[in-house]
N, CA, C and O atoms as a GROMACS GRO file, in nm:
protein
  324
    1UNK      N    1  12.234   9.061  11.093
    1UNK     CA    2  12.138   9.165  11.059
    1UNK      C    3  11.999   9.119  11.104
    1UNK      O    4  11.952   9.007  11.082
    2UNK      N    5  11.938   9.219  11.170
    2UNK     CA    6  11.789   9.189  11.211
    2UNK      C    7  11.730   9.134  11.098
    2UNK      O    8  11.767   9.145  10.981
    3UNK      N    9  11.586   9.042  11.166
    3UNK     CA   10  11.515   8.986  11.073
    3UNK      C   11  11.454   9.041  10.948
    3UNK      O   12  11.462   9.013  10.828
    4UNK      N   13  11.362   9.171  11.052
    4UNK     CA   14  11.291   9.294  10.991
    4UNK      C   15  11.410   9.376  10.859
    4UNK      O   16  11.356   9.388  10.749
    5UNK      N   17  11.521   9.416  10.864
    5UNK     CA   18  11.579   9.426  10.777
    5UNK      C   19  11.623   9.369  10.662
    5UNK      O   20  11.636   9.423  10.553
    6UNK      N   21  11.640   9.287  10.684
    6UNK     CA   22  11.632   9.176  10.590
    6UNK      C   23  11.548   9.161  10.510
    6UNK      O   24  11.574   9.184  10.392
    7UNK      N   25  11.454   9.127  10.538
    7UNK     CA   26  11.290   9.136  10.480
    7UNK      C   27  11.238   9.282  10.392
    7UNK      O   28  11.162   9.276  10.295
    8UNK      N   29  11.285   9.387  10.437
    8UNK     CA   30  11.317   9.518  10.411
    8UNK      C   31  11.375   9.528  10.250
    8UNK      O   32  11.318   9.559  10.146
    9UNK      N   33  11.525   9.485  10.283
    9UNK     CA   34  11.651   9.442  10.177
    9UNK      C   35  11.593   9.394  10.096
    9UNK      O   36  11.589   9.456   9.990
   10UNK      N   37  11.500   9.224  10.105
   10UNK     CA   38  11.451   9.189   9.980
   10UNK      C   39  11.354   9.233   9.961
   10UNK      O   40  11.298   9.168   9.873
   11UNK      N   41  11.260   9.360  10.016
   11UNK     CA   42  11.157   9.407   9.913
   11UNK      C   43  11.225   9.521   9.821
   11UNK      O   44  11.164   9.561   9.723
   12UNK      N   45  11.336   9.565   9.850
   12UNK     CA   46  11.431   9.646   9.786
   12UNK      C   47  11.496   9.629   9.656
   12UNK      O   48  11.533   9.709   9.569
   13UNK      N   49  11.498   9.439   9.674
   13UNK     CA   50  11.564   9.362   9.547
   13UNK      C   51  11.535   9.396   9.432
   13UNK      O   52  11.430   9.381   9.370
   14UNK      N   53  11.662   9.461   9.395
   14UNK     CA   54  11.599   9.413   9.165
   14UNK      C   55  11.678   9.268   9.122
   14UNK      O   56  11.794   9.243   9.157
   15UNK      N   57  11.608   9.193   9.054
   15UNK     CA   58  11.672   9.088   8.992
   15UNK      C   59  11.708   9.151   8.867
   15UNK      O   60  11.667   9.268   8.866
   16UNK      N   61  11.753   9.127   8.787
   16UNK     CA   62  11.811   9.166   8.640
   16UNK      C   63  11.821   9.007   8.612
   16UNK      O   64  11.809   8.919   8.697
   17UNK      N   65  11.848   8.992   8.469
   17UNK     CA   66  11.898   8.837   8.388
   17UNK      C   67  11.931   8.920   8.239
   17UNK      O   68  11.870   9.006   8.177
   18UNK      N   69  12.051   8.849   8.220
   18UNK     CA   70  12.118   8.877   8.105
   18UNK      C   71  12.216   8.828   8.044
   18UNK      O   72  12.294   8.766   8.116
   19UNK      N   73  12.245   8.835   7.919
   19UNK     CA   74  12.269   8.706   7.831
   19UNK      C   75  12.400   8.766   7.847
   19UNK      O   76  12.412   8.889   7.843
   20UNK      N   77  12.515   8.678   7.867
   20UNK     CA   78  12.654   8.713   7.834
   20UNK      C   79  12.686   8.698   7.696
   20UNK      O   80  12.607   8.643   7.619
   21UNK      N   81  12.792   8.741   7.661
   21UNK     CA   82  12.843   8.750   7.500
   21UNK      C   83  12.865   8.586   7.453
   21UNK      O   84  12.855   8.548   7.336
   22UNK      N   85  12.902   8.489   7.580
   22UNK     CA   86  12.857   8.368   7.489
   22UNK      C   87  12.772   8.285   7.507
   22UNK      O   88  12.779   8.162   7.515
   23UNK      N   89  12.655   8.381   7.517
   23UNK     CA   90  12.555   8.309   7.494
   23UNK      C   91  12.472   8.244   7.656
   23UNK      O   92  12.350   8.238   7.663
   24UNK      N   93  12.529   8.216   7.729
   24UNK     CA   94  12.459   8.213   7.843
   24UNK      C   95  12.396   8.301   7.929
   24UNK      O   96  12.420   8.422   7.932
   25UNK      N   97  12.262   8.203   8.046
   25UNK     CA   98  12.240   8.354   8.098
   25UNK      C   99  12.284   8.392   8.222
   25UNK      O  100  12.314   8.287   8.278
   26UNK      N  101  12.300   8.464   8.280
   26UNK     CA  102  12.288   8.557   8.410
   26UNK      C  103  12.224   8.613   8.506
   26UNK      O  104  12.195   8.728   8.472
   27UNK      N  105  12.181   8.582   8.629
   27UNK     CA  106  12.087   8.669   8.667
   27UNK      C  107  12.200   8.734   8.760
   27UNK      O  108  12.296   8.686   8.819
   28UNK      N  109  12.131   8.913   8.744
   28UNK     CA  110  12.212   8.978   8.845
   28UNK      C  111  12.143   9.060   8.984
   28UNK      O  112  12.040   9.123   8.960
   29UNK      N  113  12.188   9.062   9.109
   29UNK     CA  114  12.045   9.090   9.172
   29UNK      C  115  12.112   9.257   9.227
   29UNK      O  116  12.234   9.264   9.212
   30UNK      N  117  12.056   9.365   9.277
   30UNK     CA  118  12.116   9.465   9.339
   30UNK      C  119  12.000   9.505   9.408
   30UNK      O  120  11.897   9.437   9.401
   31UNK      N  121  12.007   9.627   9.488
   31UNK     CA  122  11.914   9.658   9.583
   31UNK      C  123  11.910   9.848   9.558
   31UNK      O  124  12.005   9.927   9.561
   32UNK      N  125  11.789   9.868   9.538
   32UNK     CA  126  11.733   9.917   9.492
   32UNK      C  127  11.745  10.032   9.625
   32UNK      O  128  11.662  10.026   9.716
   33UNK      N  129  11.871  10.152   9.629
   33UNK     CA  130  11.873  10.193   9.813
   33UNK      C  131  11.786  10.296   9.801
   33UNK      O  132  11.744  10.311   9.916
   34UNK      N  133  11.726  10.388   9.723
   34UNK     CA  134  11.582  10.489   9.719
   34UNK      C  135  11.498  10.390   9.828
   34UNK      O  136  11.479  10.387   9.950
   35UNK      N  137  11.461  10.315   9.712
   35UNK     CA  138  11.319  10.222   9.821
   35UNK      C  139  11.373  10.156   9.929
   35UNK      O  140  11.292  10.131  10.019
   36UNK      N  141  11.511  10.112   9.950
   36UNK     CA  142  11.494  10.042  10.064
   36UNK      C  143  11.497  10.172  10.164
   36UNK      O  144  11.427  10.151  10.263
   37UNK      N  145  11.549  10.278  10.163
   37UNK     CA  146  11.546  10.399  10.261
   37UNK      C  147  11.420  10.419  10.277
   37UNK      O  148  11.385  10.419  10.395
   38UNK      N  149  11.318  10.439  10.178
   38UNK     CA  150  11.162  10.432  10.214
   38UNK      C  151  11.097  10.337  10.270
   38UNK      O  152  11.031  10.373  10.368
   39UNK      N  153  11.091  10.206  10.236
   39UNK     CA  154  11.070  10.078  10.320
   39UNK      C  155  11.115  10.151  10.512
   39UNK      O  156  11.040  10.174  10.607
   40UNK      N  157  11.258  10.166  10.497
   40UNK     CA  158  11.295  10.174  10.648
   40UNK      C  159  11.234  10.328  10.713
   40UNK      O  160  11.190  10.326  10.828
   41UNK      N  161  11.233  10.433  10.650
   41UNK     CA  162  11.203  10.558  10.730
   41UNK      C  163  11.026  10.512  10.687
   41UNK      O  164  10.959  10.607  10.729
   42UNK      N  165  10.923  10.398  10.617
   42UNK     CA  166  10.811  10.358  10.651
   42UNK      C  167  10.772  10.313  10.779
   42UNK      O  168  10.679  10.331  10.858
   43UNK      N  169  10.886  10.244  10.770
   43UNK     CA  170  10.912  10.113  10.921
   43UNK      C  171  10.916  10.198  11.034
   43UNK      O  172  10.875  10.177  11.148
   44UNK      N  173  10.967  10.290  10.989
   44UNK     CA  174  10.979  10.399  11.132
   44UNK      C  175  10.889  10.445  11.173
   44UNK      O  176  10.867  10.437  11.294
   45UNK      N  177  10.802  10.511  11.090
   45UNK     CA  178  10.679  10.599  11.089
   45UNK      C  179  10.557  10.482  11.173
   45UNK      O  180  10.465  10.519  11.245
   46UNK      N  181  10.583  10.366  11.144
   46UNK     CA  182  10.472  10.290  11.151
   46UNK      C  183  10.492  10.240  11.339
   46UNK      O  184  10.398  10.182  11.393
   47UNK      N  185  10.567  10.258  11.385
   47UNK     CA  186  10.594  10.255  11.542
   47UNK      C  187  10.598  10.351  11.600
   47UNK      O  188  10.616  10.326  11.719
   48UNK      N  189  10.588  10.494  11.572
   48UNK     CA  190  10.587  10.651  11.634
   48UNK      C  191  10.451  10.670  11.646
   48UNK      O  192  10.349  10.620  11.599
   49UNK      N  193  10.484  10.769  11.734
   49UNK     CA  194  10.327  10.869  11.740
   49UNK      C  195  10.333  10.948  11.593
   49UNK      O  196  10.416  10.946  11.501
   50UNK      N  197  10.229  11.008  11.609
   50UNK     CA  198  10.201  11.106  11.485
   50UNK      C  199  10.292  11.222  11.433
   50UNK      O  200  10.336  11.252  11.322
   51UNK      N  201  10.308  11.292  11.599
   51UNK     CA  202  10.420  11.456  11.556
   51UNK      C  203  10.542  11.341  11.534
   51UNK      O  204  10.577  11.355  11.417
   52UNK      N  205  10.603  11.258  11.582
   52UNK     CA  206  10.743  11.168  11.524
   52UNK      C  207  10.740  11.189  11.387
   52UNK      O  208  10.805  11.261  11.312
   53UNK      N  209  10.620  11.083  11.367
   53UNK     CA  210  10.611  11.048  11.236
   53UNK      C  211  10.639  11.159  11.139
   53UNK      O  212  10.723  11.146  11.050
   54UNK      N  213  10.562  11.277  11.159
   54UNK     CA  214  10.607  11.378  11.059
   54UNK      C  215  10.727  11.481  11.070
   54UNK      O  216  10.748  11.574  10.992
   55UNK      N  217  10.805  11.444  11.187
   55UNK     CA  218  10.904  11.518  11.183
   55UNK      C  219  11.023  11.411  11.104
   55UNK      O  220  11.129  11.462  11.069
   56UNK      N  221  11.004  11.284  11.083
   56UNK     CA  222  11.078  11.229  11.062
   56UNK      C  223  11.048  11.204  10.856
   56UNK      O  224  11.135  11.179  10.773
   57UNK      N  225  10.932  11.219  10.837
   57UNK     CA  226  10.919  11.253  10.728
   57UNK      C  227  10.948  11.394  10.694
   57UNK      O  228  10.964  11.419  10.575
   58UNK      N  229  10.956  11.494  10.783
   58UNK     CA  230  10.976  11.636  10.723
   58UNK      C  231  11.127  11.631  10.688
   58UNK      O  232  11.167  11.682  10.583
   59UNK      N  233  11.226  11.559  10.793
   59UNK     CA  234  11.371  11.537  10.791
   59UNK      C  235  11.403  11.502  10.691
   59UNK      O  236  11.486  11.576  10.637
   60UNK      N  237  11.354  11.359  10.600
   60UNK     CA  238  11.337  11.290  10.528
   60UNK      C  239  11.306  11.364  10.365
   60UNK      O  240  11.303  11.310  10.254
   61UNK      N  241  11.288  11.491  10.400
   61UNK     CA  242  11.211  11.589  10.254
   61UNK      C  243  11.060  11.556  10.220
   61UNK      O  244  11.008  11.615  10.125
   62UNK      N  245  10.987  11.461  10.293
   62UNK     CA  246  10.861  11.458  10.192
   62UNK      C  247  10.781  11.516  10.297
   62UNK      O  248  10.784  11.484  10.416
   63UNK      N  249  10.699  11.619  10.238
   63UNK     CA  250  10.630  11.707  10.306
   63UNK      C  251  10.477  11.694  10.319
   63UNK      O  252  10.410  11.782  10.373
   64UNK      N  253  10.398  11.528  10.242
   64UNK     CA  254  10.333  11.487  10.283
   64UNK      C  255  10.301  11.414  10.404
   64UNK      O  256  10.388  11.369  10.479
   65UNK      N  257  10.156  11.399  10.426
   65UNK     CA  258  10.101  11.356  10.569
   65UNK      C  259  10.182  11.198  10.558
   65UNK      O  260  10.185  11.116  10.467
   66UNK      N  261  10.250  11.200  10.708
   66UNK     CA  262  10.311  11.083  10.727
   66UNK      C  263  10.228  10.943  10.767
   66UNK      O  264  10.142  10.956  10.854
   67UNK      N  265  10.249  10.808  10.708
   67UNK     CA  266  10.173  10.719  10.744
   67UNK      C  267  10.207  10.658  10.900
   67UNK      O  268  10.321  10.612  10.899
   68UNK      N  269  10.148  10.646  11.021
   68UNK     CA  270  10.150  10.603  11.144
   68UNK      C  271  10.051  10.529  11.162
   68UNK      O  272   9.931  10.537  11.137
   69UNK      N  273  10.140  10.432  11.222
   69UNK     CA  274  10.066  10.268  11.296
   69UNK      C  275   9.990  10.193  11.198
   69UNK      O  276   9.999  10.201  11.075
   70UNK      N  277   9.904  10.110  11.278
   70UNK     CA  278   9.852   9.998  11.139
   70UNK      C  279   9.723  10.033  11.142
   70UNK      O  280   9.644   9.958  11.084
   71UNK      N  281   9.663  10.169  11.217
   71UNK     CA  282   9.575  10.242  11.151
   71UNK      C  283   9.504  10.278  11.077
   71UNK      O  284   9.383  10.280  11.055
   72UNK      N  285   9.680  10.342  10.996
   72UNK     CA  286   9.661  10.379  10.910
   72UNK      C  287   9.699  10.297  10.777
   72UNK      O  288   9.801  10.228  10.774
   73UNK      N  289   9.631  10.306  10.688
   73UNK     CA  290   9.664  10.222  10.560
   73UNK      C  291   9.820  10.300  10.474
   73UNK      O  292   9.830  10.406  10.412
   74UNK      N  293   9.924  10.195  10.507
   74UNK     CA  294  10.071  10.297  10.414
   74UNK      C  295  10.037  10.318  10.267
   74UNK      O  296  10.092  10.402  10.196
   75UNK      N  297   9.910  10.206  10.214
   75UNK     CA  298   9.948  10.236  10.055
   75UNK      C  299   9.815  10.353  10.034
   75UNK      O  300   9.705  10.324   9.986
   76UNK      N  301   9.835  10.416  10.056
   76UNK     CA  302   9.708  10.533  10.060
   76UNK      C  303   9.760  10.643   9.955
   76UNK      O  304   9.710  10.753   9.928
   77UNK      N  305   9.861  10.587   9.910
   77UNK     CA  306   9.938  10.658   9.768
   77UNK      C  307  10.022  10.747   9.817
   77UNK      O  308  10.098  10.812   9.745
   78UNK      N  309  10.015  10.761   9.981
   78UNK     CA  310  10.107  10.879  10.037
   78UNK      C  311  10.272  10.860  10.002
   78UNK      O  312  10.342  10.957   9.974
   79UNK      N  313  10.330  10.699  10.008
   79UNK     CA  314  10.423  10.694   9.962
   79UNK      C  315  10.464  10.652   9.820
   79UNK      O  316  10.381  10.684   9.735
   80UNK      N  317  10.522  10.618   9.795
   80UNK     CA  318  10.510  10.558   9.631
   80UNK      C  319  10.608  10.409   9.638
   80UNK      O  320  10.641  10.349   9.535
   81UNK      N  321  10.642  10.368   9.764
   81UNK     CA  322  10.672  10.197   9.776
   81UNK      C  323  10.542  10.130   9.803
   81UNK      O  324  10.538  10.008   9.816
   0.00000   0.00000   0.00000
């Protein structure tokens, strides 16, 4: 698996920890696939031109202004990762 994905995957990560019935603990990890699909259709947006970008967010359902290149700032609240 590409690097960039990867990197993706663990911003996706939930850790969990939890006590088993005897008494020890657990950590459990899963991936969180809402955000990692946002992380990746981000990743996308951020290498397109502009009309891309928002056709690929319109595809995507969010019908806000799409974030493109390093321009633009992604945490501008447009997405919510």
């Amino acid at each position: 698996m590409n690097e960039r994905i990867q990197e993706l995957r663990r911003q996706a990560t939930l850790v969990e920890t939890y006590t088993a019935h005897n008494g020890s603990i657990h950590e459990g990890k899963s991936v969180d696939l809402e955000k990692f699909a946002e992380l990746i259709v981000k990743e996308c947006c951020n290498v397109v031109d502009y009309d891309n970008a928002r056709a690929i967010t319109n595809h995507f359902g969010n019908k806000e202004e799409p974030p493109v290149g390093k321009s633009r700032d992604l945490m501008k609240g447009l997405w919510k990762v």
